[in-house]
KEROLUM-365086 format. One line per 3 residues: their letters; for each residue x, y, z of C-alpha. Coordinates in Angstrom, 1 decimal, padded with zeros to 4 digits. Layout:
BEGIN
A> X Y Z ~ ...
// end
This chain:
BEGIN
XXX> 000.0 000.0 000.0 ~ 001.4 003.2 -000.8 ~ 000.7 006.8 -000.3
XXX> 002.1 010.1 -000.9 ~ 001.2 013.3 001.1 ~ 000.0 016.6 -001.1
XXX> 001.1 020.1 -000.1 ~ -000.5 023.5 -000.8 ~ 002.3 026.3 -000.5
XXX> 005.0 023.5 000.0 ~ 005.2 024.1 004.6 ~ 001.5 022.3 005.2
XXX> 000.3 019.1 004.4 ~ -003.5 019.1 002.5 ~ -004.0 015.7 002.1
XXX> -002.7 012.4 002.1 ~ -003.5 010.1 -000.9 ~ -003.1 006.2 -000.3
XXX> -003.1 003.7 -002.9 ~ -005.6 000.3 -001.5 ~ -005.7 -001.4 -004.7
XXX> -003.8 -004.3 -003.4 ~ -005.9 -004.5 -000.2 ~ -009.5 -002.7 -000.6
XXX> -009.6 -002.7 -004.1 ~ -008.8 -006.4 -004.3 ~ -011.4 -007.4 -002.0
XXX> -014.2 -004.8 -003.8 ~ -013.3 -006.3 -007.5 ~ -013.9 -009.8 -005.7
XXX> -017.2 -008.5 -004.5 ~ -018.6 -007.6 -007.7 ~ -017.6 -010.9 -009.3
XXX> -018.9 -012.7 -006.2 ~ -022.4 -010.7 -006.5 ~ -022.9 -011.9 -009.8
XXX> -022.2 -015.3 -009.7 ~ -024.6 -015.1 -006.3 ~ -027.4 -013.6 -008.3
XXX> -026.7 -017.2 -011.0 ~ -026.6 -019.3 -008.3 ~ -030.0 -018.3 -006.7
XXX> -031.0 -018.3 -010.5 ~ -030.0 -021.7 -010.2 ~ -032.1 -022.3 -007.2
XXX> -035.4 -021.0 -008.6 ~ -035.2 -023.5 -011.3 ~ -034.3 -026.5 -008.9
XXX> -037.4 -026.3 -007.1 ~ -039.7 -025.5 -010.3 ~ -038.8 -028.7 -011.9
XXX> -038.2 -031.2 -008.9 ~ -039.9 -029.9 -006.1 ~ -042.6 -032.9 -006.1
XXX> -039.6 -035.1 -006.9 ~ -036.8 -034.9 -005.1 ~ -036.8 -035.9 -001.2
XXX> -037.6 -033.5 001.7 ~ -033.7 -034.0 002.5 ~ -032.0 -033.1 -001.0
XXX> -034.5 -030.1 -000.9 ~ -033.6 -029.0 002.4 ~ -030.3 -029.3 001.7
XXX> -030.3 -026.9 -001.3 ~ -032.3 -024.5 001.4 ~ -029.2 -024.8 003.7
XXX> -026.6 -024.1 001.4 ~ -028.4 -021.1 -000.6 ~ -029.0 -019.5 002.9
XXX> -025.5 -020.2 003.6 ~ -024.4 -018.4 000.2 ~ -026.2 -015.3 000.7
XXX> -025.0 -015.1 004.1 ~ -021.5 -015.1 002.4 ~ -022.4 -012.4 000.5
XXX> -024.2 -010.1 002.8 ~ -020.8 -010.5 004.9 ~ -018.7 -010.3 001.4
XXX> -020.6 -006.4 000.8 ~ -020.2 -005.3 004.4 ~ -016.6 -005.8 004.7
XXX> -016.5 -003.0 001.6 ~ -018.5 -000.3 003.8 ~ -016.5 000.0 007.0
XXX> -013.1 002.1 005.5 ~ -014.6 003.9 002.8 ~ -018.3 004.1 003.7
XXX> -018.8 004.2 007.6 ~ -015.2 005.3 008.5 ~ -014.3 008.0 005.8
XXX> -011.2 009.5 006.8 ~ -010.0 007.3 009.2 ~ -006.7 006.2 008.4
XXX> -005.8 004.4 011.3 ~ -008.7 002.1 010.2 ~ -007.1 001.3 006.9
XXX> -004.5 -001.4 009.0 ~ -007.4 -003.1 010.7 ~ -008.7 -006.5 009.8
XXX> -012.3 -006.7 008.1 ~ -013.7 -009.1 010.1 ~ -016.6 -009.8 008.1
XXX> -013.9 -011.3 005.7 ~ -012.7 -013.3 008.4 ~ -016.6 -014.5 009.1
XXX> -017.1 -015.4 005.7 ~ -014.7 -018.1 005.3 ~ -016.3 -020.2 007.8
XXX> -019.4 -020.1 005.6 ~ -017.2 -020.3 002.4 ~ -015.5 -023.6 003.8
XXX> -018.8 -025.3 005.0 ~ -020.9 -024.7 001.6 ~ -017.3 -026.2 -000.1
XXX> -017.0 -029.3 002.2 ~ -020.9 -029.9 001.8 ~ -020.5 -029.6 -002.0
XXX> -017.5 -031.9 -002.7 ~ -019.5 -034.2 000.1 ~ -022.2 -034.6 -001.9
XXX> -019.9 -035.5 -005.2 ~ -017.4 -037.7 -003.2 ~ -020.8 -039.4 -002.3
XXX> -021.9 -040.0 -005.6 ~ -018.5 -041.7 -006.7 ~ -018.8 -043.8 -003.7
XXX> -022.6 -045.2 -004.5 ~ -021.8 -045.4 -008.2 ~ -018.7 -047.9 -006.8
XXX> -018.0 -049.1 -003.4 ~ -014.9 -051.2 -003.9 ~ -013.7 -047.3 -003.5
XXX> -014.4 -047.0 -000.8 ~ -010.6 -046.1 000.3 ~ -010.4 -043.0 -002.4
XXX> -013.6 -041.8 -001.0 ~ -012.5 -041.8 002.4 ~ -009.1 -039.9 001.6
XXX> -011.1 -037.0 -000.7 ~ -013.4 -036.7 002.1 ~ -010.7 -036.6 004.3
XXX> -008.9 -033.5 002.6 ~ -012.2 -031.9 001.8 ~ -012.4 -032.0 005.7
XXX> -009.3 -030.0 006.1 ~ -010.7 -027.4 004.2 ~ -013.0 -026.7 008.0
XXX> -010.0 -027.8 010.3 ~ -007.6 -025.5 008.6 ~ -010.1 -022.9 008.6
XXX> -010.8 -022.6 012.3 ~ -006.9 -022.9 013.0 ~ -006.5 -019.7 010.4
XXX> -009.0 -017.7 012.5 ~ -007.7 -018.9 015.7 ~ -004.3 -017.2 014.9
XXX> -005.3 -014.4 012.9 ~ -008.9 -013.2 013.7 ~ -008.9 -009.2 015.1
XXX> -005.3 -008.4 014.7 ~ -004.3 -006.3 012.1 ~ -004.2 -007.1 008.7
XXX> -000.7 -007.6 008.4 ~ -001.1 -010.5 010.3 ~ -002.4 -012.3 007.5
XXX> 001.2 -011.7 005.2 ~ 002.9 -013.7 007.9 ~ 004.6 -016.9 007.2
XXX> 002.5 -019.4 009.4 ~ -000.9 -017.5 008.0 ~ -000.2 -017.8 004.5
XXX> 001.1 -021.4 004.9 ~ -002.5 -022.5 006.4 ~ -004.3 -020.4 003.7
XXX> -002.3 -022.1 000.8 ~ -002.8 -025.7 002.4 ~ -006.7 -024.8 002.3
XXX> -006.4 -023.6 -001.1 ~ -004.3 -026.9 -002.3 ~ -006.8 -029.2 -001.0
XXX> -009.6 -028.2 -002.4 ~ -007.7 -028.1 -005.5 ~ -006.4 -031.8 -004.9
XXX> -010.0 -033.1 -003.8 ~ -011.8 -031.2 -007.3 ~ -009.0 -033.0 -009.4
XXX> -009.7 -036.5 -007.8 ~ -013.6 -036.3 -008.3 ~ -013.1 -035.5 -011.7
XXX> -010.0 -038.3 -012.5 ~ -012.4 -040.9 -010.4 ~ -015.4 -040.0 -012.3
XXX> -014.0 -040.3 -015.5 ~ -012.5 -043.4 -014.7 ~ -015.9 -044.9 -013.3
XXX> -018.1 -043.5 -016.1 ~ -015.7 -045.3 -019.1 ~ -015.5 -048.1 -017.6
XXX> -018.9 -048.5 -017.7 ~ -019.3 -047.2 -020.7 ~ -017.9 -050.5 -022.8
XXX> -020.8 -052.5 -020.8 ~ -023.9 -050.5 -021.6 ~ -026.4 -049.7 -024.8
XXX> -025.8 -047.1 -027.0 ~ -028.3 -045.4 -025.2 ~ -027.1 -045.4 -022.4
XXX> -023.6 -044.7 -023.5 ~ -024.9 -041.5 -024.3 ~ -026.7 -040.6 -021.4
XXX> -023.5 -041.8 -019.2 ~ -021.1 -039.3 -021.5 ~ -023.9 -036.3 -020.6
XXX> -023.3 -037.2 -016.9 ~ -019.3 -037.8 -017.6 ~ -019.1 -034.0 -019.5
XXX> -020.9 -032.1 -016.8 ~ -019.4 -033.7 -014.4 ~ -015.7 -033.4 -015.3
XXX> -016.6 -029.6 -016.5 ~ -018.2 -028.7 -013.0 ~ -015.2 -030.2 -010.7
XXX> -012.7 -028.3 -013.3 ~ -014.4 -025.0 -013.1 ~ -014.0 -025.1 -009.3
XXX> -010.6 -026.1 -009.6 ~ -009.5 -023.2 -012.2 ~ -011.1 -020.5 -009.4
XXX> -009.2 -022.6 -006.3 ~ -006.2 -023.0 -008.5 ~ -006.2 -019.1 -009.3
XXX> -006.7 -018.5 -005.6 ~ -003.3 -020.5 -004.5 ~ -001.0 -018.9 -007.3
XXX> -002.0 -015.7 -006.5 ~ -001.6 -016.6 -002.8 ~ 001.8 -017.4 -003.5
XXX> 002.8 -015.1 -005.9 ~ 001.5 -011.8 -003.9 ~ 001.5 -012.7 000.3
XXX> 001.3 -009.4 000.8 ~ -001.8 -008.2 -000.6 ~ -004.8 -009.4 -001.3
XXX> -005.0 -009.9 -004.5 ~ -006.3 -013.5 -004.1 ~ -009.4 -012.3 -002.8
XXX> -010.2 -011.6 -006.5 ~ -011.4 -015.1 -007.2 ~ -011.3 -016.4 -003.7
XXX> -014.1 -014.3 -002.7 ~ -016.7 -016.1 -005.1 ~ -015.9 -020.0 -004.0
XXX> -019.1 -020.0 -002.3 ~ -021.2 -019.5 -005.2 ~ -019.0 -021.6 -008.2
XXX> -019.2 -024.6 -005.4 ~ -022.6 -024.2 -005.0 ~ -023.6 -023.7 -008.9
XXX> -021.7 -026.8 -009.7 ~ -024.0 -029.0 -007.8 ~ -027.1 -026.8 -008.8
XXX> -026.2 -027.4 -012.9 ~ -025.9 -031.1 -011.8 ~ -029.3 -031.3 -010.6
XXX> -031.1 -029.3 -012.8 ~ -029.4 -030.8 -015.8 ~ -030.9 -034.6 -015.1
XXX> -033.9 -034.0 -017.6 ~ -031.2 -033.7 -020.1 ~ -028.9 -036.6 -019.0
XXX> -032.0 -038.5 -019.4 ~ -032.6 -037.8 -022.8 ~ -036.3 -037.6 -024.3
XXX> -038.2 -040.9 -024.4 ~ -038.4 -042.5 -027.8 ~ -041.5 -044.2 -029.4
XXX> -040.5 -047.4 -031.8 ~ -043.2 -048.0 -034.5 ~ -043.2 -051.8 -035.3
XXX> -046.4 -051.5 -038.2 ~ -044.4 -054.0 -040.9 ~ -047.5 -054.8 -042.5
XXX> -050.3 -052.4 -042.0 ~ -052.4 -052.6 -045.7 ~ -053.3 -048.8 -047.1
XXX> -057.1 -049.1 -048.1 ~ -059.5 -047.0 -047.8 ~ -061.0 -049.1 -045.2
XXX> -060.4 -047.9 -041.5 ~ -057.8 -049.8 -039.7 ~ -058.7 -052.3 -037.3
XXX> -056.6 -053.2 -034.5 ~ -057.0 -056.3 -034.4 ~ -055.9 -056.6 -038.0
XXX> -051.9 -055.5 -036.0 ~ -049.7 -057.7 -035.5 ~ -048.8 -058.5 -031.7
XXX> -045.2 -059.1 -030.8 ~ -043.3 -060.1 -028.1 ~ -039.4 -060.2 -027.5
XXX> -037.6 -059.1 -024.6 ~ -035.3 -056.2 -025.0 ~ -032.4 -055.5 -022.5
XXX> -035.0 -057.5 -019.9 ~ -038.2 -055.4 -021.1 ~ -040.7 -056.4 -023.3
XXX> -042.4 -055.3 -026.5 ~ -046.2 -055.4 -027.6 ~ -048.0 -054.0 -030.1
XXX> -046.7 -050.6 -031.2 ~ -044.3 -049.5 -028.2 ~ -040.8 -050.4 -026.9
XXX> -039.9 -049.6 -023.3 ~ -035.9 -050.4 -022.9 ~ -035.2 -050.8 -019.4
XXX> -031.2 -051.4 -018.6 ~ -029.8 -053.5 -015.6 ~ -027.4 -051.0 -014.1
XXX> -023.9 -052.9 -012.0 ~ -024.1 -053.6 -008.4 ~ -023.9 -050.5 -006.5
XXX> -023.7 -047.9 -009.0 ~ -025.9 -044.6 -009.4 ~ -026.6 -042.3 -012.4
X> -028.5 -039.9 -010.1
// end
């Protein structure tokens, strides 16, 4: 941060200019990116319960309840933090050194909506395959230090001044938070991939294609998340000083929480549209009206369903323990 002082007739200082665009202005550029990816998020939301409300269970819709009001939270604290310096305290420049403590506040939510999130994938690779069971365990392990960490950064750091948080041991629990959700993101997309092809060879060609919609939006949601974490960490590291990081740190909450909205709301499409199979091979043209009991009735199972008259209804045996939902 720096500053220069102005002078009138060169013996009295007028005023004193101060440079915050590594501190304030980082944080208020975060802000307005985290705003906007809020307002898609509860976007997001409004959609989820038009579509499955009657649907989905009491506890996957209270759960999208909890983590919205735990997003706007984040935000509310996210805008605060901005008013304090240059809103409520104009002219205070003693209170430029002191640490925002709604920035503080909002990691805790941050880290929980995160943890939740990555729970709720990690889960999905674990009912889609339990044999691994072990990989599941050790993502869910590091997506726990993500709330350990969290509460150890806040013990140390939480009301001092904000040069506390350039200090060695603060920036080396930040960056550990920062690497691990990283490292978890990256695993549930590796794992799903891996789970999803090797499926792949054993199913229809239907169902190939519904299991490469789920494979794409999977892999694209846990890589979006890990591009913003990623940018997070390098910035950490590159600039300790400032906060610069906050940039894309400060909307985590809301790309987390996105990711598993798109995954719910896009099941319609994973399912694909139902298709009607005609089997009329030899219906005569007359003028007559068509009797049906002049059609031919046929029966033959199809991937353990059968057909009769004029519709086929595929039904696919899925493996032991795995889950498309």
């Amino acid at each position: 941060m720096s500053n220069s002082t102005v002078f009138a007739d060169s013996s009295e200082p007028v005023a004193q200019v101060f440079n915050l665009m590594s501190t304030f202005g980082a944080v208020m550029v975060g802000s307005f990116l985290s705003s906007i990816l809020w307002g898609v998020s509860t976007f997001q939301v409004y959609l989820y319960f038009m579509k499955y409300y009657d649907s989905d269970s009491w506890q996957m819709k209270a759960l999208i309840a909890f983590l919205w009001a735990c997003d706007t939270a984040n935000e509310v604290l996210i805008i605060k933090a901005n008013f304090r310096v240059p809103i409520l305290n104009w002219g205070d420049v003693a209170g430029i050194n002191k640490q925002q403590l709604e920035l503080m506040d909002h990691t805790v939510t941050e880290a929980l909506v995160i943890i939740l999130v990555q729970g709720w994938f990690i889960r999905r690779i674990y009912l889609f395959n339990k044999d691994r069971w072990f990989m599941a365990l050790v993502m869910f392990i590091l997506s726990c230090w993500l709330m350990i960490g969290t509460i150890v950064y806040l013990a140390f750091g939480y009301g001092r001044l904000i040069t506390t948080l350039s200090t060695q041991r603060e920036v080396i629990l930040n960056m550990t938070l920062r690497a691990a959700a990283v490292v978890v993101d990256i695993a549930i997309a590796v794992n799903m991939i891996y789970l999803l092809r090797a499926q792949n060879s054993m199913l229809f060609k239907s169902s190939r294609r519904m299991v490469n919609r789920i494979l794409l939006l999977s892999v694209n949601s846990s890589f979006i998340t890990a591009i913003f974490a990623t940018a997070t960490l390098i910035l950490l590291a590159s600039q300790p000083q400032n906060l610069y990081y906050c940039i894309p740190e400060l909307s985590l909450c809301s790309i987390y929480f996105s990711s598993l909205l798109a995954n719910l709301n896009a099941r319609n499409y994973i399912r694909g549209e139902e298709h009607t199979i005609n089997t009329f091979s030899s219906i005569n043209f007359h003028t007559n009206p068509i009797s049906l009991q002049s059609l031919p009735r046929q029966h033959s199972t199809i991937g353990g369903s059968m057909t009769q008259g004029t519709k086929v209804v595929c039904g696919f045996r899925r493996s032991r323990g795995s889950s498309l939902r």
